[in-house]
C-alpha positions in Angstrom: 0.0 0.0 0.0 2.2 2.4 1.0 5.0 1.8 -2.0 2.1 3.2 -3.9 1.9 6.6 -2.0 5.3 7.2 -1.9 8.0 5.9 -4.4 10.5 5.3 -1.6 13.3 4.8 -4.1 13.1 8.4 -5.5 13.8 10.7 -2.4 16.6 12.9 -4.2 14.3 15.3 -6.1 15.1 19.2 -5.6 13.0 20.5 -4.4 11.5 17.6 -2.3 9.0 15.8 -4.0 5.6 15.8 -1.2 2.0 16.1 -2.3 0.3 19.3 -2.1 -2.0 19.2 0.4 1.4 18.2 3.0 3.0 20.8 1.5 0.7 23.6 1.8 -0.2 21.9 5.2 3.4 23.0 6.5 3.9 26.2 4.9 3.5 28.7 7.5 2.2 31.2 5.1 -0.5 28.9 3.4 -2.4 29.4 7.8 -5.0 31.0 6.9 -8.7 29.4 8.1 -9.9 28.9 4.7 -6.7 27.0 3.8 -6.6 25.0 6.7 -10.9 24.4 6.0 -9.8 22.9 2.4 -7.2 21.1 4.0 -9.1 19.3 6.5 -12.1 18.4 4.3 -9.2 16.7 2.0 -8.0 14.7 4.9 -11.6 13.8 6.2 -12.1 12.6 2.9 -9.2 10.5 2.5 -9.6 9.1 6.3 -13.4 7.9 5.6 -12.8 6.2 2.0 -9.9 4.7 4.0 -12.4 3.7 7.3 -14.8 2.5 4.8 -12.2 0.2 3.1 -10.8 -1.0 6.5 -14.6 -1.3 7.8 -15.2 -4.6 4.6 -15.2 -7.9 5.9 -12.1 -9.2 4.1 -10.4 -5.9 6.2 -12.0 -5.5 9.7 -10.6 -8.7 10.9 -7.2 -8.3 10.3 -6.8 -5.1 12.0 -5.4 -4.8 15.4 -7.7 -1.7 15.9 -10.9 -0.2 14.9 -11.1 1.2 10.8 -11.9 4.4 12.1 -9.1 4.5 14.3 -6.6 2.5 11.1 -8.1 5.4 8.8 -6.6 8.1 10.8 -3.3 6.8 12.0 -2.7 5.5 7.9 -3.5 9.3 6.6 -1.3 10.6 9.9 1.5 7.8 8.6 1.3 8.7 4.8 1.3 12.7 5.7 4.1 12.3 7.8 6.1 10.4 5.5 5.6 13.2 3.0 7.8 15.5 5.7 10.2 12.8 6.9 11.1 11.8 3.2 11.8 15.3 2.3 14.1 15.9 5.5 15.9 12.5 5.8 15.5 11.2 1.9 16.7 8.2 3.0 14.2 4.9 1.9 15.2 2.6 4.2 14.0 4.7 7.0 10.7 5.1 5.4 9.9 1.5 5.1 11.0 0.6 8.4 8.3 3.0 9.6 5.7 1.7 7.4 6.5 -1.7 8.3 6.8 -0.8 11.9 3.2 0.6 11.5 1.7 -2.0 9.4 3.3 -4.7 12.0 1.1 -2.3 14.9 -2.6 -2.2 12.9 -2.5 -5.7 11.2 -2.5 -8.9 13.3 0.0 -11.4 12.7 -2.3 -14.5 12.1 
């Protein structure tokens, strides 16, 4: 999942590749309400299609916590890898923290 949201092996681009929404989300002149409005309606979007996902059959019962809870820590995750990838561009250190995290909301069955 997560080698589709960030290509872990291209961490070298100048400036630092990130989506826009992360971007704009840490640019301390982009703090304006109506910003930070659009920004959380993006979010709350990705963190129910995500709860939705996670809340299927073939999902629910693999997860260590509830889909709700999954959603939000997975969006947190994937944000924060935006902003780790751009300060450390290093990919071995971003799959160790996915798999760290996927290891904490999957069970090991």
């Amino acid at each position: 999942m997560f080698d589709t949201v960030a290509n872990f092996d291209d961490t070298a681009g100048i400036p630092a590749r990130g989506c826009l929404s992360t971007k704009t989300a840490t640019d301390a002149r982009a703090g304006t309400e109506l910003i930070r409005a659009a920004l959380r309606g993006l979010l709350d979007g990705l963190e129910r299609v995500l709860a939705e996902r996670l809340s299927r059959d073939d999902a629910v019962g693999l997860l260590t916590v509830p889909p709700v809870e999954a959603a939000r820590v997975l969006v947190t995750m994937t944000r924060g890898n935006v902003v780790i990838e751009s300060v450390y561009r290093d990919p071995s250190r971003l799959r160790t923290a996915v798999k760290t995290l996927v290891d904490m909301i999957i069970r090991a069955d």
